[in-house]
Every structure is written in C-alpha cells, then in structure tokens.
VOSETOR-166649 format. One record per atom (N, C-alpha, C, O, CB): residue number from 1; residue in one letter; atom name; x, y, z. Coordinates in Angstrom, 3 decimals. Glycine has a CB too. Layout:
<sites>
<site nr="NUM" rest="A" atom="CA" px="X" py="Y" pz="Z"/>
...
</sites>
This chain:
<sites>
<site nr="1" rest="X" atom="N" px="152.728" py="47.815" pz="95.548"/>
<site nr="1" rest="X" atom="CA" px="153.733" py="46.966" pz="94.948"/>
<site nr="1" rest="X" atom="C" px="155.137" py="47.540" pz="95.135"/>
<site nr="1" rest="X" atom="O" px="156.003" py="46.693" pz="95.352"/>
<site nr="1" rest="X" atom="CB" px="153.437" py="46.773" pz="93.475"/>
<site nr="2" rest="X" atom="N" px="155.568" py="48.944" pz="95.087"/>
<site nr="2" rest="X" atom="CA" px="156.766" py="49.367" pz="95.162"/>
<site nr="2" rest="X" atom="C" px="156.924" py="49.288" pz="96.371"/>
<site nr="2" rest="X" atom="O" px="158.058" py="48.835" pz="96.526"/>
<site nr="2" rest="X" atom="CB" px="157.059" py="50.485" pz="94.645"/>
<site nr="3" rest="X" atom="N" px="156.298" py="49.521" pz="97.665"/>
<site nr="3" rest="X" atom="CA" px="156.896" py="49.553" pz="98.788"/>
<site nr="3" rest="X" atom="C" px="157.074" py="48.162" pz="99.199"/>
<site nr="3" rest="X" atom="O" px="157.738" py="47.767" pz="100.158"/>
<site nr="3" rest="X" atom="CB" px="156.220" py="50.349" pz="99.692"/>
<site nr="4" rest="X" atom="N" px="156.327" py="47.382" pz="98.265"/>
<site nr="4" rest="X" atom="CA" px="156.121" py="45.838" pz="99.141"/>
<site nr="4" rest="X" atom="C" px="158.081" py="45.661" pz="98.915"/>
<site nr="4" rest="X" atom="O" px="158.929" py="45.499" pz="99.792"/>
<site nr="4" rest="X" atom="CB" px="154.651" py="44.084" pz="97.977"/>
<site nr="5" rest="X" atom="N" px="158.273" py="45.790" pz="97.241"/>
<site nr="5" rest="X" atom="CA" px="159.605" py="46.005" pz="96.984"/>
<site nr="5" rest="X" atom="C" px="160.797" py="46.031" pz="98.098"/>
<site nr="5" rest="X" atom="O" px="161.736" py="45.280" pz="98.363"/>
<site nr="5" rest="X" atom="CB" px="159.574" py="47.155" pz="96.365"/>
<site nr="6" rest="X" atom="N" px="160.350" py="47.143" pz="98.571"/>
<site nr="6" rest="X" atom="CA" px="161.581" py="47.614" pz="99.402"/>
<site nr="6" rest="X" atom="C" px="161.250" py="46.666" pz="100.747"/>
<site nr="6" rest="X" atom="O" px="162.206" py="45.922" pz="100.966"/>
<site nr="6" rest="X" atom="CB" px="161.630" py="49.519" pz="99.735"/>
<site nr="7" rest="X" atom="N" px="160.301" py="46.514" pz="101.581"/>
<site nr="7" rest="X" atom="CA" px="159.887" py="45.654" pz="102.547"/>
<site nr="7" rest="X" atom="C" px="161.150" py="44.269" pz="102.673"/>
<site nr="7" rest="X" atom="O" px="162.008" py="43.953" pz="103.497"/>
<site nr="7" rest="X" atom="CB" px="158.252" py="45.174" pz="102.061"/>
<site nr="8" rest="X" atom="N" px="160.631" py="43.693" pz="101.270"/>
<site nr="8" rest="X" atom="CA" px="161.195" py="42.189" pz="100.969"/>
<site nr="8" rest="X" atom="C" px="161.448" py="42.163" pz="99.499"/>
<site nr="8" rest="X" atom="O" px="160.773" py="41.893" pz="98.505"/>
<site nr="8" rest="X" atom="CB" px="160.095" py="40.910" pz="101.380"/>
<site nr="9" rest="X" atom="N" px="163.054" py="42.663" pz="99.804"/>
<site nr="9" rest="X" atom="CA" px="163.584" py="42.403" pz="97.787"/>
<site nr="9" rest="X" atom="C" px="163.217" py="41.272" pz="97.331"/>
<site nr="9" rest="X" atom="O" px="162.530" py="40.632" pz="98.126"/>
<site nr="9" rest="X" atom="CB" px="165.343" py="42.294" pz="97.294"/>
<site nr="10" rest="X" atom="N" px="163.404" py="40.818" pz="96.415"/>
<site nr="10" rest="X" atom="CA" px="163.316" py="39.591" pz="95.609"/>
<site nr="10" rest="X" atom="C" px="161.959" py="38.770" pz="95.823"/>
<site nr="10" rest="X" atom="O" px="161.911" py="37.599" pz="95.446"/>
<site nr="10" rest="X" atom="CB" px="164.538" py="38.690" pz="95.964"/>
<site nr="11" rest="X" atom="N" px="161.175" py="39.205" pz="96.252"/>
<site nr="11" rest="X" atom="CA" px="159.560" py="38.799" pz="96.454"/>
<site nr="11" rest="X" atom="C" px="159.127" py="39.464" pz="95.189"/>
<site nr="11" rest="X" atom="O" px="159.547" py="40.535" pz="94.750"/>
<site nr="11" rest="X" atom="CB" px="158.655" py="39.450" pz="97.980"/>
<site nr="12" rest="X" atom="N" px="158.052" py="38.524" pz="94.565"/>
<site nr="12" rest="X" atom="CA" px="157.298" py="38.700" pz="93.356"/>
<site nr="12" rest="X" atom="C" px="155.617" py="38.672" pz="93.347"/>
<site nr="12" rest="X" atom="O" px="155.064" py="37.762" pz="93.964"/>
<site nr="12" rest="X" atom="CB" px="157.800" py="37.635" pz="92.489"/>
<site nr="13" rest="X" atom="N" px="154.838" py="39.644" pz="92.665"/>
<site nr="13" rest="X" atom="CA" px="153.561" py="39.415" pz="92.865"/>
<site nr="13" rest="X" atom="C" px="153.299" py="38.330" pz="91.483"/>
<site nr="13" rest="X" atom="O" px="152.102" py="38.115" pz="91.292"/>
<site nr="13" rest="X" atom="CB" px="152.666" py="40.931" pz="92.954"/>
<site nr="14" rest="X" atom="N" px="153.895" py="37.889" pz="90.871"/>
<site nr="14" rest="X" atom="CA" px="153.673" py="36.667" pz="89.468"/>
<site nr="14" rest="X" atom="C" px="152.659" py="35.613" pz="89.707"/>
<site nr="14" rest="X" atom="O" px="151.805" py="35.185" pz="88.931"/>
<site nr="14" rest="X" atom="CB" px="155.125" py="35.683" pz="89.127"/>
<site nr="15" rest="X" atom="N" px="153.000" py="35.175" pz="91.311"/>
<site nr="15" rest="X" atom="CA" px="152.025" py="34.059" pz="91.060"/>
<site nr="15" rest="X" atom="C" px="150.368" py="34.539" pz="91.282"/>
<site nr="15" rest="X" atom="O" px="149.449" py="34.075" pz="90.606"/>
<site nr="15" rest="X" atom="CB" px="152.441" py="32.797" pz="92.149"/>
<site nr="16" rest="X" atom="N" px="150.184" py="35.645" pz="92.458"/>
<site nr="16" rest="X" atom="CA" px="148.949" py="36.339" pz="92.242"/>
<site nr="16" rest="X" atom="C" px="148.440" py="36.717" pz="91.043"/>
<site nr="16" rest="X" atom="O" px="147.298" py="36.338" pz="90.782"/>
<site nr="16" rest="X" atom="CB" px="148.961" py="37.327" pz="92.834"/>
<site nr="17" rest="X" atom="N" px="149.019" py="37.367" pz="90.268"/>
<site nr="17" rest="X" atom="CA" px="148.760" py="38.357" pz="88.898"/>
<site nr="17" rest="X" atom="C" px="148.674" py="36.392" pz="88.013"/>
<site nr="17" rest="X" atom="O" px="147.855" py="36.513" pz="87.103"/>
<site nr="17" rest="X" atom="CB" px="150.738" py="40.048" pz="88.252"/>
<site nr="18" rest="X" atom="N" px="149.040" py="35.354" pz="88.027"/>
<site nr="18" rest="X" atom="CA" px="148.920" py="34.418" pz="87.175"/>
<site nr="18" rest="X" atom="C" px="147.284" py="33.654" pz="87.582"/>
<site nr="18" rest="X" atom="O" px="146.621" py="32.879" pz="86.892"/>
<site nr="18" rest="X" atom="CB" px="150.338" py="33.458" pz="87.311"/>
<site nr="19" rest="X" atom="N" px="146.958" py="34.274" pz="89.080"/>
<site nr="19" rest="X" atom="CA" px="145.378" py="33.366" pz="89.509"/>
<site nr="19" rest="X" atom="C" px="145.140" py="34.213" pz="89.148"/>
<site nr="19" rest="X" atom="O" px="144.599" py="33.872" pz="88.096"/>
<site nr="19" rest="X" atom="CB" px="144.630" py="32.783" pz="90.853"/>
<site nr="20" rest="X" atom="N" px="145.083" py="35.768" pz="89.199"/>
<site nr="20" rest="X" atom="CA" px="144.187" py="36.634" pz="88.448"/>
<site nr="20" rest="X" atom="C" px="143.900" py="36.553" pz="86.936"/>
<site nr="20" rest="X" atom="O" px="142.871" py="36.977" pz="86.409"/>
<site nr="20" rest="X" atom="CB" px="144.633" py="37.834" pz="88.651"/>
<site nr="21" rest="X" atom="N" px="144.909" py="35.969" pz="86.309"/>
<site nr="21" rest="X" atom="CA" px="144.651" py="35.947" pz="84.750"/>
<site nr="21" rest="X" atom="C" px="144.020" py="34.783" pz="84.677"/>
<site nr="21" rest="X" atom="O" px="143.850" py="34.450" pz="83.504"/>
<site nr="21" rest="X" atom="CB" px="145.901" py="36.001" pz="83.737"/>
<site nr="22" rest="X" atom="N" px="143.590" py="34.001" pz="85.481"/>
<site nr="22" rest="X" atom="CA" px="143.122" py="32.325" pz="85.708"/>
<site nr="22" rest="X" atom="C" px="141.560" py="32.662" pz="85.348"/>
<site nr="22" rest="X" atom="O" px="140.789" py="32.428" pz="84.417"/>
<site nr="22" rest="X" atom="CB" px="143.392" py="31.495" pz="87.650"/>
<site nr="23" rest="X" atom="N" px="141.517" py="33.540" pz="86.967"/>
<site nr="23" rest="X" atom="CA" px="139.965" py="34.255" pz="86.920"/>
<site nr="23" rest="X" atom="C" px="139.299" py="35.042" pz="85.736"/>
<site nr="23" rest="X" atom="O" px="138.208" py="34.812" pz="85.213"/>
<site nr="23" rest="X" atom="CB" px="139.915" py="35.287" pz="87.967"/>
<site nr="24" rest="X" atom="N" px="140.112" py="35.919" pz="85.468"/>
<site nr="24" rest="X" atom="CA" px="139.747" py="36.713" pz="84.141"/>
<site nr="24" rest="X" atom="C" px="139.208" py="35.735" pz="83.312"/>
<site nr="24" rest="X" atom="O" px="138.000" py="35.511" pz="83.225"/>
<site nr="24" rest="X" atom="CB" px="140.971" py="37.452" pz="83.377"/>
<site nr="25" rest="X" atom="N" px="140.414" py="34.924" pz="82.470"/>
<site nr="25" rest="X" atom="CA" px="140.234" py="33.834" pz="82.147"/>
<site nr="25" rest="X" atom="C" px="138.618" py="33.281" pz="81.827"/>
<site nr="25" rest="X" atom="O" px="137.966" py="33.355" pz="80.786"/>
<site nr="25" rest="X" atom="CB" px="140.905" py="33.244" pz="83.106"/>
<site nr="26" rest="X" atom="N" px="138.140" py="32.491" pz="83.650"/>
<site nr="26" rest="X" atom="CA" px="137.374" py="31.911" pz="83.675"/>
<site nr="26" rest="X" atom="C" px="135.835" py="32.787" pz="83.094"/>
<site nr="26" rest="X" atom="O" px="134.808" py="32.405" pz="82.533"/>
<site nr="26" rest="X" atom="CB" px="137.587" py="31.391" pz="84.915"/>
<site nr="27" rest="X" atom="N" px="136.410" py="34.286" pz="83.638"/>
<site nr="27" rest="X" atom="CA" px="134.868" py="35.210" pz="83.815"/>
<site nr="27" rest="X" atom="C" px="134.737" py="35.312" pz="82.240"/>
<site nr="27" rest="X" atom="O" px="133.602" py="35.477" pz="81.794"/>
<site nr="27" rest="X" atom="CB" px="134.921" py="37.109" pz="84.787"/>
<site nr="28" rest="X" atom="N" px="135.774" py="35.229" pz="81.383"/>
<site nr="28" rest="X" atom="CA" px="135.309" py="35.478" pz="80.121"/>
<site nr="28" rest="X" atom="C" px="134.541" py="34.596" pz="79.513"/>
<site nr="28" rest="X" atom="O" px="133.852" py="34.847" pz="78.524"/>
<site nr="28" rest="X" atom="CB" px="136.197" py="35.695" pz="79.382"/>
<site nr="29" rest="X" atom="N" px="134.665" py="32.993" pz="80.353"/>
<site nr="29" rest="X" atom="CA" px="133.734" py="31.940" pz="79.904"/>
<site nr="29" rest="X" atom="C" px="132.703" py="31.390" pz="80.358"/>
<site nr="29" rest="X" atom="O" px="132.087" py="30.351" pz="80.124"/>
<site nr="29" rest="X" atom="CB" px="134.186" py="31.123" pz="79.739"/>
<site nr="30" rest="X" atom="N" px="132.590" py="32.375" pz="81.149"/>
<site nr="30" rest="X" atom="CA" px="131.660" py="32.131" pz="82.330"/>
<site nr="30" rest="X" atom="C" px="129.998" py="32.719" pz="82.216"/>
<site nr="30" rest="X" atom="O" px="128.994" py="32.418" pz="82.861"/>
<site nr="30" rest="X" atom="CB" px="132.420" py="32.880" pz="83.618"/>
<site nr="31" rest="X" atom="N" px="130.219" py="33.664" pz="81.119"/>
<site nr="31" rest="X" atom="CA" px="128.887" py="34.102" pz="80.662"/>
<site nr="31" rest="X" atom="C" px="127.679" py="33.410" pz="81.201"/>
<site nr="31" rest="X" atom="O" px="126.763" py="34.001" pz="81.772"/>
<site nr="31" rest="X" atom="CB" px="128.831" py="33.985" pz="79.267"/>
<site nr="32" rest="X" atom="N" px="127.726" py="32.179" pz="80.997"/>
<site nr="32" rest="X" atom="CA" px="126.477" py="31.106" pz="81.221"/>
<site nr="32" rest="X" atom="C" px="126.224" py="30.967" pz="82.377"/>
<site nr="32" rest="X" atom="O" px="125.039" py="30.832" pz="82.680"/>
<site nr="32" rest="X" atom="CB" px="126.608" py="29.764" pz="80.781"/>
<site nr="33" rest="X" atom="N" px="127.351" py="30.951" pz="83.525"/>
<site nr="33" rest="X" atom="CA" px="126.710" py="30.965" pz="84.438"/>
<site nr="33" rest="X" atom="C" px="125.529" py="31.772" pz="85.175"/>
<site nr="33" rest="X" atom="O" px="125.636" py="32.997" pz="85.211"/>
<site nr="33" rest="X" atom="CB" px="127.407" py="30.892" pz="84.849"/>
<site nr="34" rest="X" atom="N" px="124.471" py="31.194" pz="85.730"/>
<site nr="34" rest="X" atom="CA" px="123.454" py="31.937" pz="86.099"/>
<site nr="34" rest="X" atom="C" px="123.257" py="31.794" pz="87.685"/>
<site nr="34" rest="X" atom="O" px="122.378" py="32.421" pz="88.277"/>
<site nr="34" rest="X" atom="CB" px="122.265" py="31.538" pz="85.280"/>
<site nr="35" rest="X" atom="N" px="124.235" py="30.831" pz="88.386"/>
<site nr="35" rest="X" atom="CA" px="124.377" py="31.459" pz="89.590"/>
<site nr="35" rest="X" atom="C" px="125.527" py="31.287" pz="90.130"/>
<site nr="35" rest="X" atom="O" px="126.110" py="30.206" pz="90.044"/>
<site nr="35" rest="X" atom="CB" px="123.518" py="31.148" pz="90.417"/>
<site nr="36" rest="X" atom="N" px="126.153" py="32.594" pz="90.933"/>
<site nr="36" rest="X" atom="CA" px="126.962" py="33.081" pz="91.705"/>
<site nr="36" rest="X" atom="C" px="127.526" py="31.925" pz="92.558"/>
<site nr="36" rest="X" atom="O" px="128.196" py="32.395" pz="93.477"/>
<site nr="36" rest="X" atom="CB" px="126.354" py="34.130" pz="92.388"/>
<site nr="37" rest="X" atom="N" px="127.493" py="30.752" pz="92.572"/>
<site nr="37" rest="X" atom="CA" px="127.678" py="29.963" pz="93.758"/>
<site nr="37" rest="X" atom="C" px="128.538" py="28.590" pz="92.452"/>
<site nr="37" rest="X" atom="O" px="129.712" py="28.219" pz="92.453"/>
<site nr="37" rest="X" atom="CB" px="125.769" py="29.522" pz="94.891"/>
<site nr="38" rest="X" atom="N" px="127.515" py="28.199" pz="91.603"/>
<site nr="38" rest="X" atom="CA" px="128.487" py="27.903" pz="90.531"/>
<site nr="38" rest="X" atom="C" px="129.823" py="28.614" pz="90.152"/>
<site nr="38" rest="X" atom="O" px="130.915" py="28.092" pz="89.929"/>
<site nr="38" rest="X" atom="CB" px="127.807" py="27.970" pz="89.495"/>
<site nr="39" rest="X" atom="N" px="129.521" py="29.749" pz="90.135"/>
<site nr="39" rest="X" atom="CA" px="130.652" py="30.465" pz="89.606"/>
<site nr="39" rest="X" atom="C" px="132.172" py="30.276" pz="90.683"/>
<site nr="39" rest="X" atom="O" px="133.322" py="29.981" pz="90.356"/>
<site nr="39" rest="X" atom="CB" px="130.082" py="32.153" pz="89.483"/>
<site nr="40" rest="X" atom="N" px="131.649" py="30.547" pz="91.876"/>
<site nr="40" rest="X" atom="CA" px="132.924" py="30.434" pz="92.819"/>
<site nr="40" rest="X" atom="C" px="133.081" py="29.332" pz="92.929"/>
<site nr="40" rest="X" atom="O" px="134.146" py="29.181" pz="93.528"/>
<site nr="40" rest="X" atom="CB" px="132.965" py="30.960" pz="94.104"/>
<site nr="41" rest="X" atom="N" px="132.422" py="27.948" pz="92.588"/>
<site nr="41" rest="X" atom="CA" px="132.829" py="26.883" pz="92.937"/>
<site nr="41" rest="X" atom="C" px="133.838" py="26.477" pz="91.812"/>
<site nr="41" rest="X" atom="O" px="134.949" py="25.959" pz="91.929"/>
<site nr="41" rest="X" atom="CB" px="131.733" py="26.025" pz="93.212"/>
<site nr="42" rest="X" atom="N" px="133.211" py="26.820" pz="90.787"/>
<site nr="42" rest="X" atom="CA" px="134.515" py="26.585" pz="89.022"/>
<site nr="42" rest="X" atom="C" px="135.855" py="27.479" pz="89.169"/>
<site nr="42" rest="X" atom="O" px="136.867" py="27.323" pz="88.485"/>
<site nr="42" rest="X" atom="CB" px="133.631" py="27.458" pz="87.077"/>
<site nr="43" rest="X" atom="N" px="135.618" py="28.762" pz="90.522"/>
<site nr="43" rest="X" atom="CA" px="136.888" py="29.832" pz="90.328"/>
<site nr="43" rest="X" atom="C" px="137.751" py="29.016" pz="91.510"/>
<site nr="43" rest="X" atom="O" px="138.974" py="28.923" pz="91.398"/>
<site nr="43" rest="X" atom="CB" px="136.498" py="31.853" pz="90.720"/>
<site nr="44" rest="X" atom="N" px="137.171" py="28.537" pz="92.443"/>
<site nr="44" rest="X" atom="CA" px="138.014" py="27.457" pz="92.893"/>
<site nr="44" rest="X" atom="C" px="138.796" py="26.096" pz="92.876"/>
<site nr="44" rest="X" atom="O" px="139.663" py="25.580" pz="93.582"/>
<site nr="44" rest="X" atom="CB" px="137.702" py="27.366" pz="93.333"/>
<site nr="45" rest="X" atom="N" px="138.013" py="25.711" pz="91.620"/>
<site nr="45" rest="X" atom="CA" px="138.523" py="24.608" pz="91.124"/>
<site nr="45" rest="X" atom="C" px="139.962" py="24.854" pz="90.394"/>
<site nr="45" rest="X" atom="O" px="141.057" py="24.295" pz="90.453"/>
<site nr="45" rest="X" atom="CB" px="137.494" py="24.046" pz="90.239"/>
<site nr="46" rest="X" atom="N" px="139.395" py="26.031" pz="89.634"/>
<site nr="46" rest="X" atom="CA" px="140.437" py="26.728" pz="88.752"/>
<site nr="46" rest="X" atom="C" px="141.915" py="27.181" pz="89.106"/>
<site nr="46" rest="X" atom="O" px="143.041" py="26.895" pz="88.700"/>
<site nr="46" rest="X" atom="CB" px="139.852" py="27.854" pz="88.385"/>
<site nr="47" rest="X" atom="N" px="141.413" py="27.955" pz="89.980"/>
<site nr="47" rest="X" atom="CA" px="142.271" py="28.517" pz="90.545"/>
<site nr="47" rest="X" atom="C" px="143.580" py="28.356" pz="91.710"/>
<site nr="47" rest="X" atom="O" px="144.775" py="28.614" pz="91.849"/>
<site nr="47" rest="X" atom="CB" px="141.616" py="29.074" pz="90.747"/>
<site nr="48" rest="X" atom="N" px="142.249" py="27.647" pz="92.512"/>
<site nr="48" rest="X" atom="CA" px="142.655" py="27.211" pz="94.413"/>
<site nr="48" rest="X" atom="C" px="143.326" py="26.033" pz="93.813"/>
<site nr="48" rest="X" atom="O" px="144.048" py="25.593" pz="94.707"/>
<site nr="48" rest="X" atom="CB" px="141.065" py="26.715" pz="95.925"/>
<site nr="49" rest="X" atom="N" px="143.422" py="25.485" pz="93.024"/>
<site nr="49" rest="X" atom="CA" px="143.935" py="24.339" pz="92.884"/>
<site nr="49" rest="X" atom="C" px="143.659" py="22.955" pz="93.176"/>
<site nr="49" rest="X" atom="O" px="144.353" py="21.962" pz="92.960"/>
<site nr="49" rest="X" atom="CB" px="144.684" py="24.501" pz="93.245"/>
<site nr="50" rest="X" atom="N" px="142.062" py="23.108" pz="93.918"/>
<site nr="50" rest="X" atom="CA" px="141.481" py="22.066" pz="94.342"/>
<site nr="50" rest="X" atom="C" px="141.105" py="21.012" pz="93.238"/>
<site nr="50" rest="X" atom="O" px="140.920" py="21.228" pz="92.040"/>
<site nr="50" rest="X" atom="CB" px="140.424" py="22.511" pz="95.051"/>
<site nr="51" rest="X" atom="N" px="141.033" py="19.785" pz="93.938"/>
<site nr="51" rest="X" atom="CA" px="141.064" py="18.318" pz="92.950"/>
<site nr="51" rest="X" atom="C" px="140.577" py="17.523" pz="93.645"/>
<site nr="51" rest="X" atom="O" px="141.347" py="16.731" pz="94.188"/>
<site nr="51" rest="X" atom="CB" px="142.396" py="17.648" pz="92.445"/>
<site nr="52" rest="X" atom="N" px="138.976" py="17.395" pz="93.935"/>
<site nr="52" rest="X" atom="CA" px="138.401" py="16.615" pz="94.462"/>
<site nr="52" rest="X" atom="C" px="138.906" py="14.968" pz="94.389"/>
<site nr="52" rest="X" atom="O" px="139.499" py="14.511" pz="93.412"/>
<site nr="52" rest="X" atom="CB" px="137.263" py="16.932" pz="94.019"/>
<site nr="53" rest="X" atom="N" px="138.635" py="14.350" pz="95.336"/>
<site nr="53" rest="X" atom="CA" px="139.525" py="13.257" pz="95.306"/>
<site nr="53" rest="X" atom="C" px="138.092" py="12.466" pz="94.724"/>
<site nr="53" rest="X" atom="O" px="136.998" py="12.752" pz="95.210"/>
<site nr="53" rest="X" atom="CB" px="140.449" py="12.737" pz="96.928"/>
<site nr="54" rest="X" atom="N" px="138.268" py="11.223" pz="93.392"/>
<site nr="54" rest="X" atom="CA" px="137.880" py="10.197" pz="93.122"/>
<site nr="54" rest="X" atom="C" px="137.633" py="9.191" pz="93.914"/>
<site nr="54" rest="X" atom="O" px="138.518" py="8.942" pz="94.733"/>
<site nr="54" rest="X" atom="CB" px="138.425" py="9.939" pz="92.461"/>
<site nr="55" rest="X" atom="N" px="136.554" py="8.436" pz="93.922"/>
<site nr="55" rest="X" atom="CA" px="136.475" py="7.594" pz="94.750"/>
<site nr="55" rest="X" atom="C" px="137.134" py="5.930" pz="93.905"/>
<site nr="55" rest="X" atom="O" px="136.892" py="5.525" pz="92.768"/>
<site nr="55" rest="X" atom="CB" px="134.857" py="7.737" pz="95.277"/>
<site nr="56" rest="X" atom="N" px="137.828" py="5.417" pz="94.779"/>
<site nr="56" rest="X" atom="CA" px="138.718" py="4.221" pz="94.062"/>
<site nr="56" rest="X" atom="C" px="137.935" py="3.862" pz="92.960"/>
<site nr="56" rest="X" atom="O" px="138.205" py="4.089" pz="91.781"/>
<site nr="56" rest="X" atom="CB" px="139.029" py="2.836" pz="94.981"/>
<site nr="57" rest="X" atom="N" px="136.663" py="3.122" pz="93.534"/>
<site nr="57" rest="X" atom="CA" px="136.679" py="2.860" pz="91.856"/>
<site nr="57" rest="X" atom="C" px="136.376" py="3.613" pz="90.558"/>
<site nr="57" rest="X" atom="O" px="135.838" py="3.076" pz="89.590"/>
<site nr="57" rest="X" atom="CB" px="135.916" py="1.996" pz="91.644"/>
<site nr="58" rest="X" atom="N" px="136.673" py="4.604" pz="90.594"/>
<site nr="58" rest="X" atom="CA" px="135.949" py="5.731" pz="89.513"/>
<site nr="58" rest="X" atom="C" px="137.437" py="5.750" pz="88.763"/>
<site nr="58" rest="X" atom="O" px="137.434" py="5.845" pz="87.536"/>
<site nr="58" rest="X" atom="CB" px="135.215" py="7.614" pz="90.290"/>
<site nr="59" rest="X" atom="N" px="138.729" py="5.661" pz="89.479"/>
<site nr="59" rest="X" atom="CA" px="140.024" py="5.885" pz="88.737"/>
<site nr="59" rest="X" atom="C" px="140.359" py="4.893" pz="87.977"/>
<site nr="59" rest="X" atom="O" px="141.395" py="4.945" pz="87.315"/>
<site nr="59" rest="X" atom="CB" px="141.108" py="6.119" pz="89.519"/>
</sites>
C-alpha cells in the first residue's frame, strides 16, 4: 500500500477494502451455506455487482 502510494498519488485502496467488508459481511451470514459453489455465487452477486436480468414479464 505505501509504495503503491508513491507509484500513483491520489489512488485509493477504499473501494477494494469496501468489497472486502461486503465479503466479510456475507461470510458472517453465510454459516448455512453447505456448499462452496453457493457461496461464490451469493459473493458475486454481492459483491461483483451482478444483477441477473429479469425476464420481461417477471418485472
């Protein structure tokens, strides 16, 4: 992080460190999950920002 600093001033790690608190987040509620494949699919939803698209008539 400090050298990234000097590399490129005014660059911030905030939005990383904000998906990491996303994940944390999720793993704390995540107990239930019982498989690994669920889990990355909810940390992507979460996180990645993905938003499966509705099909017309469902909206």
């Amino acid at each position: 992080d400090v050298l990234a600093f000097f590399d490129r001033p005014g660059t911030s790690n905030g939005p990383t460190e904000a998906i990491n608190g996303r994940l944390e987040h999720l793993r704390g509620s995540a107990l239930g999950f019982r498989n690994l494949t669920h889990y990355i699919a909810r940390s992507l939803l979460e996180a990645g920002g993905f938003r499966p698209r509705l099909h017309p008539q469902l909206r």
